[in-house]
C-alpha positions as CSV (number, residue, x, y, z in Angstrom):
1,X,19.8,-142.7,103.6
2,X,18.7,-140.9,106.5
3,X,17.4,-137.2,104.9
4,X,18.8,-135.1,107.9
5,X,22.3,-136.0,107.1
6,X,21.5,-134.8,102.9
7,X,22.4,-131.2,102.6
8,X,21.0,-129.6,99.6
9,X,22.2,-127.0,97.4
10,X,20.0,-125.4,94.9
11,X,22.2,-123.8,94.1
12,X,44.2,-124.8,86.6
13,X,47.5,-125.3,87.5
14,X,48.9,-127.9,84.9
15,X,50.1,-130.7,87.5
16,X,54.3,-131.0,87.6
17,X,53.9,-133.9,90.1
18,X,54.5,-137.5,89.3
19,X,51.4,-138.7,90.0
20,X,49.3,-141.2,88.4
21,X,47.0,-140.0,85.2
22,X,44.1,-138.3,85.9
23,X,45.5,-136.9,89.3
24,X,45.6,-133.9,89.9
25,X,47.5,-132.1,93.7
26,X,48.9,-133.7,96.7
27,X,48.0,-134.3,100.1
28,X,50.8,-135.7,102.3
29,X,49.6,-134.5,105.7
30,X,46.5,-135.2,108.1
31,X,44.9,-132.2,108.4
32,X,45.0,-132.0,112.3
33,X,48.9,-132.7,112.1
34,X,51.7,-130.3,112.6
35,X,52.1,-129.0,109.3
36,X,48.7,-127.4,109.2
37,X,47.6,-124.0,110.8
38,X,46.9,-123.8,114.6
39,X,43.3,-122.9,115.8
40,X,44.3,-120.0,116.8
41,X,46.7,-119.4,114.1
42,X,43.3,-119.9,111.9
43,X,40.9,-117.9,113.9
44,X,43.7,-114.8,113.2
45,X,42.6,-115.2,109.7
46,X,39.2,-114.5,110.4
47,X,39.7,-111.4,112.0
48,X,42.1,-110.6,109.1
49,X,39.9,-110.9,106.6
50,X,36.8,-110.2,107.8
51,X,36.8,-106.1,106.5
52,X,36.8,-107.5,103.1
53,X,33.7,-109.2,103.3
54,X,30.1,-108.0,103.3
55,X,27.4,-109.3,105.1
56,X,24.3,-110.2,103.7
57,X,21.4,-108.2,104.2
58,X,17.3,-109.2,104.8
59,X,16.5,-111.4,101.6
60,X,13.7,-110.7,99.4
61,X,11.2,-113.5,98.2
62,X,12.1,-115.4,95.8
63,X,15.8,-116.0,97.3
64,X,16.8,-119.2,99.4
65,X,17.2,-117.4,102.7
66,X,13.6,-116.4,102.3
67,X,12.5,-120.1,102.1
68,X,14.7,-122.3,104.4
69,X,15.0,-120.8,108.4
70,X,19.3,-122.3,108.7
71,X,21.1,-121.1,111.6
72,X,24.5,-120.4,110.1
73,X,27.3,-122.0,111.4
74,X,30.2,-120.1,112.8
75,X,34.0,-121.5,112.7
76,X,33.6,-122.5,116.7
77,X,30.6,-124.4,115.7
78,X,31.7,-126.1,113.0
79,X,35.3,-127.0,115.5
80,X,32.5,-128.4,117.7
81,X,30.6,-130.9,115.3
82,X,34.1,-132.9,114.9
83,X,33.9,-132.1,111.3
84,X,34.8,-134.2,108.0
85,X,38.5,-133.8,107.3
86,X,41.1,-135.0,105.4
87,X,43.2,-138.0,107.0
88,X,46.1,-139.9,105.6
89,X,43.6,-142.5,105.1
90,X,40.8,-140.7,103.1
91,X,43.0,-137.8,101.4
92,X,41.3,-138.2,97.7
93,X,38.5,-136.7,95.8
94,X,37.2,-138.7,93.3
95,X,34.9,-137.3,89.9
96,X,32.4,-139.6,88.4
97,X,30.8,-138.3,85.3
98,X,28.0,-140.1,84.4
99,X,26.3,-140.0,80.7
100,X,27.2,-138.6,77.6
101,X,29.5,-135.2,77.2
102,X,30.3,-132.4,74.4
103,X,34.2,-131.9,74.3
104,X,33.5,-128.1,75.6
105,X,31.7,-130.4,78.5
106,X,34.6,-132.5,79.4
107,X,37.2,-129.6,79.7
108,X,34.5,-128.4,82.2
109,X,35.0,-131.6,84.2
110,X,38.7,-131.7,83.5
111,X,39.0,-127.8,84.5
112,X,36.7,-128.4,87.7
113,X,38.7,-131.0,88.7
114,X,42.2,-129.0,88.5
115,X,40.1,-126.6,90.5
116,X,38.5,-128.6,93.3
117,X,42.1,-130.1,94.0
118,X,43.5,-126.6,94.7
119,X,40.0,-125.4,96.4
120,X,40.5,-128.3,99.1
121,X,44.2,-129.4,98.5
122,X,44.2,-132.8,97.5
123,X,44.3,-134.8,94.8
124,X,41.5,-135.3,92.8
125,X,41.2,-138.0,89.8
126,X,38.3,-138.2,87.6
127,X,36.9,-141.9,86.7
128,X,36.1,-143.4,83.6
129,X,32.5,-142.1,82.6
130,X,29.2,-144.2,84.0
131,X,26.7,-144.7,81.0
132,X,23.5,-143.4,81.5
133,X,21.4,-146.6,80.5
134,X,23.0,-148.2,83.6
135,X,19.9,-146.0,85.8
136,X,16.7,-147.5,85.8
137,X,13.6,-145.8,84.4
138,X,12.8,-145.9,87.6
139,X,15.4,-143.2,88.8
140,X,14.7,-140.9,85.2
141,X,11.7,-138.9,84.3
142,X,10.6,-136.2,82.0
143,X,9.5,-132.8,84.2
144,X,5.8,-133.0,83.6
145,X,6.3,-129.0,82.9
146,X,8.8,-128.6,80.7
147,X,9.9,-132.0,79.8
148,X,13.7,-131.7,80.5
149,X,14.9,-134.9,81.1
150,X,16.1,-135.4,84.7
151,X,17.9,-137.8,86.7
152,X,16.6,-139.0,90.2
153,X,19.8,-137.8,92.8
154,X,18.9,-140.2,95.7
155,X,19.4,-143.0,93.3
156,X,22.9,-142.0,92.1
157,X,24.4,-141.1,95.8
158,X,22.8,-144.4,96.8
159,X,23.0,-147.1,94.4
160,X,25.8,-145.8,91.8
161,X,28.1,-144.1,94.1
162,X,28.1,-145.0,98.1
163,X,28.8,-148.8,97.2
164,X,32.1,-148.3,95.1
165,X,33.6,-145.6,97.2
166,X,36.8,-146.1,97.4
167,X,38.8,-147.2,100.6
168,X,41.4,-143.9,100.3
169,X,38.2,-141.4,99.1
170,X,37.5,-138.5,100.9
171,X,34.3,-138.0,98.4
172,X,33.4,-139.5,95.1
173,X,31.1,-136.8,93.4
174,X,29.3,-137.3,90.3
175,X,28.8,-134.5,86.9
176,X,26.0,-135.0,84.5
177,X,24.8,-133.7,81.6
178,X,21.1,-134.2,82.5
179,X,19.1,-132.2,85.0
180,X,18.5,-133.4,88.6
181,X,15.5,-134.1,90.8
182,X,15.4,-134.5,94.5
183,X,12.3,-136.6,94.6
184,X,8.7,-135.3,95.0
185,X,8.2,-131.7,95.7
186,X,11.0,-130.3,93.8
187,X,11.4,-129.1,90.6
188,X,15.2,-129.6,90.1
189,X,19.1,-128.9,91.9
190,X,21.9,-127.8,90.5
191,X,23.4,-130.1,93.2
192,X,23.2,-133.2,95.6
193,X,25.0,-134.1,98.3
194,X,25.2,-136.3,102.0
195,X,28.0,-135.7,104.3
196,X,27.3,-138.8,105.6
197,X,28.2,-141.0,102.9
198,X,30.5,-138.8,101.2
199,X,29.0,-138.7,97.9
200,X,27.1,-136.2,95.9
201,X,26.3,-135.2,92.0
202,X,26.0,-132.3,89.8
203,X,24.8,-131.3,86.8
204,X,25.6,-129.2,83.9
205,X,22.7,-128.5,82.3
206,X,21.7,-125.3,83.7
207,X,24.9,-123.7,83.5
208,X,24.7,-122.3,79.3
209,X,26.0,-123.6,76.5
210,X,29.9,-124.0,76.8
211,X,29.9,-124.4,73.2
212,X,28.8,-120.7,72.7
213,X,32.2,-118.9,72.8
214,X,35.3,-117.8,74.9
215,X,32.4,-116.0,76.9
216,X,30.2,-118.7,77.3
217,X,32.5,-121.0,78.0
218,X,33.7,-119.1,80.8
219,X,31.0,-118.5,82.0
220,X,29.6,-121.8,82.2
221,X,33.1,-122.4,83.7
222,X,32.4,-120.7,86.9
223,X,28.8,-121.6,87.6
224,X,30.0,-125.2,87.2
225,X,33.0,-125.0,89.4
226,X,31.1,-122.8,91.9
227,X,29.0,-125.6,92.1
228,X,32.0,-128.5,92.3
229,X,33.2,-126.7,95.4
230,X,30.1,-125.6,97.0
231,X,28.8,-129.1,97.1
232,X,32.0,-130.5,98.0
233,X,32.2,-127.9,101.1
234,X,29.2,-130.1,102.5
235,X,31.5,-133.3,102.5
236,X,33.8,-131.7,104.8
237,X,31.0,-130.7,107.1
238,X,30.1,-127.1,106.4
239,X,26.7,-125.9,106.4
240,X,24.9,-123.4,104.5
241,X,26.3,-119.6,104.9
242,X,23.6,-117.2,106.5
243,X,26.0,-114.2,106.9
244,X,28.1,-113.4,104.5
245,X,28.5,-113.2,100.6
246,X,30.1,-116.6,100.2
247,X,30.0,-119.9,98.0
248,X,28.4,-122.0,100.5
249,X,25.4,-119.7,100.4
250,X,22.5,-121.3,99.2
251,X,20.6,-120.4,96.1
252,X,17.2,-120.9,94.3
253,X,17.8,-120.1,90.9
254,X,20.6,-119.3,88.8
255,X,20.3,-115.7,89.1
256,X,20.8,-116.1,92.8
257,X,23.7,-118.4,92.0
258,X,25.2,-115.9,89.4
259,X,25.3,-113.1,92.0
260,X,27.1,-115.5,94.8
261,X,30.7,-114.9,94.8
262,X,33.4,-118.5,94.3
263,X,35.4,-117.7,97.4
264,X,34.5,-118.4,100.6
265,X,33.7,-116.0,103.5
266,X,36.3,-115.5,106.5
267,X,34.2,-118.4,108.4
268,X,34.0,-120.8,105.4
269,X,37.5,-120.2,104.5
270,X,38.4,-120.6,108.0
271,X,37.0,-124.2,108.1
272,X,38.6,-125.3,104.4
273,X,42.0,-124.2,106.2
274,X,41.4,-126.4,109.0
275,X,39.8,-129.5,107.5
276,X,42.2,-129.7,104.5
277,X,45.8,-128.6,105.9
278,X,46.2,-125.8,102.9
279,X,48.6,-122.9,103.8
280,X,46.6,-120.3,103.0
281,X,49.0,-118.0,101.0
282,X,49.8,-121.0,98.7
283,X,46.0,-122.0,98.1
284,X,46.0,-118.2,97.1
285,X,48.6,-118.4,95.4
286,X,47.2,-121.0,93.6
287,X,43.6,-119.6,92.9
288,X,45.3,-116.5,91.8
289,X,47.2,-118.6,88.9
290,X,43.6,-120.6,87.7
291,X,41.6,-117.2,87.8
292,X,44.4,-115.5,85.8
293,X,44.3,-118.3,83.3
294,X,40.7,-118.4,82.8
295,X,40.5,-114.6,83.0
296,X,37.9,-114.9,85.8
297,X,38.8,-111.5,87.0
298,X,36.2,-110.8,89.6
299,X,37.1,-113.4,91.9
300,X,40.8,-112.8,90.7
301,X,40.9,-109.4,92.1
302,X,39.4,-110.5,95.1
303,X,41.9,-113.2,95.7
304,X,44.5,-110.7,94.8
305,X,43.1,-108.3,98.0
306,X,42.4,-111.4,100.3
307,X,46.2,-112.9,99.6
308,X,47.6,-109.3,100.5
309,X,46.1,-109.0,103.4
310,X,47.2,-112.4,104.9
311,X,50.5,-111.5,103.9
312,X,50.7,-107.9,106.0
């Protein structure tokens, strides 16, 4: 796998269709075809939404921005790179969790699935879980620090998921219990992903204890979808956000993570729109519902501002 095409991230509405189980959404149009928002249409969104929004200021040490030198990426740029989208062919998002889960765990998945298919509006189905024992030693270790046991990313994007991708697959993505490891030089991610091959993993190991309580579990609940749709932003081409307070900002810890909102900046949300075909009052619409549900009130009163504004 050729490492410049690897971005890294250090970082539900019940379905009424009649789709098959484990699907959740729809996707009956291409992206680029009529049904889906004009460029221009799009870029008035930007402008729209834009005063609700604030910019990031100089990071301190410690924080990604004050490690990796990324250039941003505007919504013109991104139109430029002839981005990942969603076609009639490869209209699917597919979840493979790998290892052992708690039941608290596997509503997570279940949850984050029902979210990612309303974050990127498509269906998503979730596979039957991959057991662990099926990595070789080779691709596990113990962290010579603190002994977590972790899981070696490039081995699971390359050998587990890129060869059964399947033909109408958008992304196959991957949750696991364990920890992650990039390779040498790292520590851990909270995420993996190439854009290239259309695969990445997760894990939820750093994200609490979902056992814990209503709390807990919530919270656990939007670190891991935060997460989901973060790393599945890089499958459709977008890059790291260096200007605004958005979920495709990159982070180096969990406090970082914590204080990163789930939508998406003007820019981001500008390119979703575009690669994905949402109308962007539904996918409001539908965020609104979820966060109500799961009494994620921060980003629901943002959504709630963001939704009125598009509407005016």
């Amino acid at each position: 796998m050729n490492p410049h095409s690897v971005i890294v991230s250090v970082l539900a509405l019940a379905c009424s269709l009649n789709l098959p189980s484990g699907v959740c959404g729809v996707q009956d149009n291409d992206a680029a075809s009529a049904g889906s928002l004009s460029v221009p249409a799009i870029k008035k969104t930007i402008k729209q939404l834009a005063p609700l929004h604030h910019e990031l200021g100089e990071p301190t040490e410690g924080q990604w921005l004050a490690h990796h030198q990324e250039p941003g990426q505007t919504f013109a740029q991104y139109l430029r790179i002839r981005p990942n989208v969603l076609t009639r062919q490869r209209y699917k998002l597919y979840v493979q969790p790998i290892g052992t889960f708690s039941k608290k765990q596997e509503e997570l998945i279940k949850l984050s699935a029902e979210f990612l298919s309303i974050y990127y509006n498509c269906p998503v189905k979730t596979l039957e879980a991959k057991d662990e024992s099926e990595i070789p030693d080779s691709a596990q270790r113990n962290h010579p620090t603190w002994g977590d046991h972790q899981l070696l990313t490039s081995y699971i994007l390359e050998q587990v998921l890129a060869p059964d991708l399947p033909a109408d697959a958008f992304a196959t993505i991957a949750f696991t219990s364990s920890d992650l490891w990039p390779g040498e030089g790292w520590n851990f991610v909270f995420g993996y992903a190439s854009f290239r091959d259309r695969v990445g993993v997760w894990s939820l190991s750093r994200f609490g204890d979902p056992e814990g309580g209503v709390d807990a579990f919530r919270q656990c609940l939007l670190r891991t979808i935060k997460v989901a749709t973060h790393e599945t932003g890089h499958m459709f081409s977008i890059q790291h956000c260096t200007k605004y307070e958005c979920n495709m900002q990159g982070s180096n810890s969990l406090p970082e993570s914590d204080r990163q909102p789930l939508h998406l900046c003007p820019e981001c949300h500008a390119k979703v729109i575009h690669a994905t075909g949402a109308n962007p009052l539904n996918r409001y619409d539908q965020l609104i519902q979820f966060c109500q549900q799961h009494e994620l009130l921060t980003e629901l009163k943002f959504l709630q501002q963001a939704r009125l504004t598009l509407e005016r």
